[in-house]
Each structure stands twice: as C-alpha cells, then as structure tokens.
C-alpha distance (Angstrom), angle and dihedral (degrees) to the residues before:
residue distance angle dihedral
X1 . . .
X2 3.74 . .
X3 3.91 120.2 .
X4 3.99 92.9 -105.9
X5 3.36 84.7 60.1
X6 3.27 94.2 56.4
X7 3.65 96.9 52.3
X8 3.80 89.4 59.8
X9 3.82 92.6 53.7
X10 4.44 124.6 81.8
X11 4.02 88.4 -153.2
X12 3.64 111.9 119.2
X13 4.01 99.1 11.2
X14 4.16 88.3 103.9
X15 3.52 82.6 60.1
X16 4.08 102.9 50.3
X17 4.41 84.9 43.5
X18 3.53 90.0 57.2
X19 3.98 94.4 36.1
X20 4.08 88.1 60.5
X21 3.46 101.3 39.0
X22 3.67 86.6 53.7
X23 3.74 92.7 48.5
X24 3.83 85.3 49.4
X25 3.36 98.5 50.4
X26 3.82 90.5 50.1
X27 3.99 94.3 56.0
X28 4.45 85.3 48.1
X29 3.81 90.3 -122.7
X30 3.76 111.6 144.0
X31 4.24 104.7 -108.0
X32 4.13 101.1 -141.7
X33 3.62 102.3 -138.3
X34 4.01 119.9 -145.4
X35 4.08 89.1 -121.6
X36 3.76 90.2 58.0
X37 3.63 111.7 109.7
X38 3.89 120.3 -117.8
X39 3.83 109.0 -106.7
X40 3.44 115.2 -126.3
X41 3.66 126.5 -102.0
X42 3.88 117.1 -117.9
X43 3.56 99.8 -127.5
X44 4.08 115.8 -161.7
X45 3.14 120.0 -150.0
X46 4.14 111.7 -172.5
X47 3.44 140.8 -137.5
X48 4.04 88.3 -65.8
X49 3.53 97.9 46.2
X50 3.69 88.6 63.0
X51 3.06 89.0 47.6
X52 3.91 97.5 57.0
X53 3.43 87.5 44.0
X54 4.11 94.2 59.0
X55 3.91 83.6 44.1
X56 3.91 97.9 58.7
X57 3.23 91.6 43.2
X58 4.07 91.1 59.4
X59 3.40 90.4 43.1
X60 4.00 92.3 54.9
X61 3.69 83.7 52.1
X62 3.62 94.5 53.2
X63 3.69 92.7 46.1
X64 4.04 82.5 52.3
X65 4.07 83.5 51.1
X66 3.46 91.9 56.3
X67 3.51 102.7 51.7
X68 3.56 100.2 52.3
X69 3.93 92.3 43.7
X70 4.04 84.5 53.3
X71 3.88 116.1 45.5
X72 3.81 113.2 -171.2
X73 3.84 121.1 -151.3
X74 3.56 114.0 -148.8
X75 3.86 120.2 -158.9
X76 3.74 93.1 -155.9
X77 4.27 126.3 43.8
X78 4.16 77.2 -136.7
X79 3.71 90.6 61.2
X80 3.68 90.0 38.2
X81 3.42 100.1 51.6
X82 3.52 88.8 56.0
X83 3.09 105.1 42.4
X84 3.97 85.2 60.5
X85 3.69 93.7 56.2
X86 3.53 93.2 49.7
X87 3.93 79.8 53.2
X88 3.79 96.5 49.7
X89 3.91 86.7 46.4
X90 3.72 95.4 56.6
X91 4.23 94.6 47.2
X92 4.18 89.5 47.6
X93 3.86 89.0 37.2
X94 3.58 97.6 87.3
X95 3.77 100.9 43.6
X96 4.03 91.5 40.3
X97 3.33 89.3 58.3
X98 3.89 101.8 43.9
X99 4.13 89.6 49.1
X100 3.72 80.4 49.4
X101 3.58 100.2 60.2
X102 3.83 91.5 33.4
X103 3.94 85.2 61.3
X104 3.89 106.5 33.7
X105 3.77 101.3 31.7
X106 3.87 123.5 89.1
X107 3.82 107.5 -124.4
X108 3.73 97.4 -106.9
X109 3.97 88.9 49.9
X110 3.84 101.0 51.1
X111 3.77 98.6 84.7
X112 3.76 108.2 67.1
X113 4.12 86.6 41.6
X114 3.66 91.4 55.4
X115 3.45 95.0 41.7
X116 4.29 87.6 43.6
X117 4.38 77.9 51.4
X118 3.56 92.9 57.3
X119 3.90 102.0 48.6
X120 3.94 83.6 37.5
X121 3.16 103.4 47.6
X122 4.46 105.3 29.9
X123 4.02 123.2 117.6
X124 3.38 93.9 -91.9
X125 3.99 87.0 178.5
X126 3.70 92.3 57.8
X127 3.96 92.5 41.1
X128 4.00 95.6 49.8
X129 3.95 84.0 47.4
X130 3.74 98.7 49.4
X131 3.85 87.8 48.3
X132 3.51 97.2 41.7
C-alpha cells in the first residue's frame, strides 16, 4: 500500500493516540485532551469600562422612567404588540450593547463603541424633558 493510501485509512491512529499520551504521561506533562473545556479568558475591563457599565445601566432605567411616565394606547393588539417590543428593545438596548462590545471588541477598540452605545442608545425622551 502506498503512503497516500495510508493517509486515507483510520487503521493504526488508536495506536499513535495511545502511543503519545503514554509518552506524555511518562515525561509528567499534563496531555490536554480534545473533550476538555476551553477555560475562560479573564477579560479586564478598566476604570472606563465600569464606568460604561454604571452608565447603561442608568440609561435602562431612564428608558424604564419613560415608559411608565408615557402610556401609549394602541387601537390594534398588532400595533400594540409592537409597540411593546420596540419598548423591551429600548430598556435591554443599553446593556445588549455594552456586553456586546465587552465580548466582540479588541481591548484597545472598546472605548469609542461604548461611548458610540451611550449617545446611541440614551433616553433621549427623558433627557430632552429634563432639559427642557
């Protein structure tokens, strides 16, 4: 049998597995196994990212403000229905989008997009009142 053969065939592979955790297990270095789950990594998140983190959860507060202080009537359960998801959006909107950065976003990168989150993503009802 010629040696791409070979490569297309599973007989034999048990054998090599077993040969280098063996080997492995002989030198007293830890073997990581493909079942073993992926630690996680410690993320750090700074002085700002606190920060951010304080700040979206005021603004999903204020967003809660709002929509008690201004009850909608809808004249359909359509139009209801989504005008409730739009309000469910808006109060998880803030916090969605700061895990989001704090997952996706390379550490040197997370600042502007949080700080993009918070002007995106603030009560602007409850701001423009409280100014006005």
């Amino acid at each position: 049998m010629s040696r791409d053969d070979d490569a297309l065939r599973w007989e034999g592979d048990d054998e090599l597995d077993l040969a280098a955790a063996d080997a492995a297990d002989a030198d007293g270095a830890a073997v990581p196994r493909a079942s073993a789950p992926l630690a996680r990594e410690r993320r750090s998140r700074g002085a700002l990212g606190w920060l951010t983190l304080a700040l979206a959860v005021a603004a999903t507060a204020g967003w809660i403000v709002v929509m008690v202080a201004n009850p909608v009537q809808q004249p359909s359960l359509l139009g209801l229905a989504m005008y409730q998801l739009g309000e469910v959006l808006a109060v998880i909107g803030p916090l969605l989008w700061w895990w989001c950065v704090d997952r996706l976003a390379p550490r040197h990168r997370r600042a502007p997009w949080w700080l993009a989150g918070l002007v995106v993503t603030a009560p602007w009802p409850l701001v423009a009142g409280a100014l006005a």
